[in-house]
N, C-alpha and C positions, 0 to 999 in steps of 0.2 A: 504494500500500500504506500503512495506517496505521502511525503512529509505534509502539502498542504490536505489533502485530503483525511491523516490522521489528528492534526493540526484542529480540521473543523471540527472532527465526532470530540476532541477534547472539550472546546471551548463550549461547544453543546452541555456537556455534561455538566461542566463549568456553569452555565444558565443555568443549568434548571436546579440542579444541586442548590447552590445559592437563591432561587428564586423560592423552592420548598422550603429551604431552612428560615427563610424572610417572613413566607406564609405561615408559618410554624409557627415561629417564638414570636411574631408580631400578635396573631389572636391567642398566644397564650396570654400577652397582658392584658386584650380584651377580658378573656375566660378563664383565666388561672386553672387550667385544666392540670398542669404538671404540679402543682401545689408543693412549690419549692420552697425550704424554708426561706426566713429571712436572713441574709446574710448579715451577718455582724460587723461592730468596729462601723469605721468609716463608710466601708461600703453601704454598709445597713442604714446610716442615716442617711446619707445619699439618695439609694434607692427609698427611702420612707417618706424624703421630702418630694421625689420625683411622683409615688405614688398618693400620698395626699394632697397634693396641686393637680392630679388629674395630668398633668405634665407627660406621665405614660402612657396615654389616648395619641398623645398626637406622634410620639415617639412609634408608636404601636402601628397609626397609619399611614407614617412614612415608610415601614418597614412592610406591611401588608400590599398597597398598592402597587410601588413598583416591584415585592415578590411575585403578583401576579401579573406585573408586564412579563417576566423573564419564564414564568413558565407558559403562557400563550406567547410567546416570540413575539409581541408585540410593544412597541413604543422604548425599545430594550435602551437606546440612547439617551432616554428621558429616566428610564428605571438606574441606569450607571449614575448619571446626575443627583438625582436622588439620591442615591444610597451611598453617593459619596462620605457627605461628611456624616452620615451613619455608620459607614465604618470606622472611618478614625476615630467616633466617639467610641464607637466601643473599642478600639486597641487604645486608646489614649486609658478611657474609665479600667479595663484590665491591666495595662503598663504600672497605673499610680495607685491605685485602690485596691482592685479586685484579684493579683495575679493568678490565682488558680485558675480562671478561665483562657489564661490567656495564649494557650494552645491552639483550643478554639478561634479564640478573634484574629490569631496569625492565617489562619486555614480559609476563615473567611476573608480575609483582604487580597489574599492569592488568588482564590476565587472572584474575587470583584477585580483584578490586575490583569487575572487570562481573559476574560470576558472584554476590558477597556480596551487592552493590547489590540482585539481582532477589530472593534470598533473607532478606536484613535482615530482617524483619519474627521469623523462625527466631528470631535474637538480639536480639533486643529486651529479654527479661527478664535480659539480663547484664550490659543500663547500669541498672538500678534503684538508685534510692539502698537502699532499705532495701527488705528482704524481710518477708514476714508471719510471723510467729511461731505 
């Protein structure tokens, strides 16, 4: 099999993988279906403040909507966008707070890198020095 042709079934998997685990953990903060404890320490208030400001709804629907761009393959440049600075919050919040997860959030940043990598060309016009007038 050629390199771009195993190239694509990767970055495929790459979507959807990513887009299930978005759909996942996102209505989990809808429905606390995993009924994880609270994490302690720092984290715990953190996450306590996040969830008592309702703060986790919109966290929750940034991460659900463009999970479901990436697994209907649709609007998949707008779902990278998105879930940009959702991933560096979460490797930033696992880096300084949280590290045990942060296996996890390395796994998914790869994930959202193979996926930008096949799409980069989309953002191209957002490293220009200067724009036309």
């Amino acid at each position: 099999m050629k390199l771009a042709a195993t190239m694509k079934i990767v970055v495929m998997i790459a979507r959807l993988l990513m887009g299930a685990v978005f759909v996942f953990f996102g209505m989990n903060l809808f429905l606390n279906f995993l009924h994880a404890p609270m994490p302690t320490g720092v984290a715990g208030e953190f996450f306590g403040v996040m969830a008592s400001t309702h703060y986790l709804w919109v966290v929750a629907v940034f991460q659900v909507i463009p999970g479901l761009f990436l697994l209907f393959n649709r609007y998949v440049v707008l779902a990278l966008a998105l879930l940009a600075p959702v991933v560096f919050n979460i490797l930033v919040v696992h880096i300084l707070i949280a590290p045990s997860g942060l296996l996890v959030a390395v796994i998914v940043a790869m994930l959202w890198m193979l996926v930008f990598h096949r799409h980069r060309s989309a953002f191209s016009g957002l490293l220009q020095k200067r724009t036309e007038d």
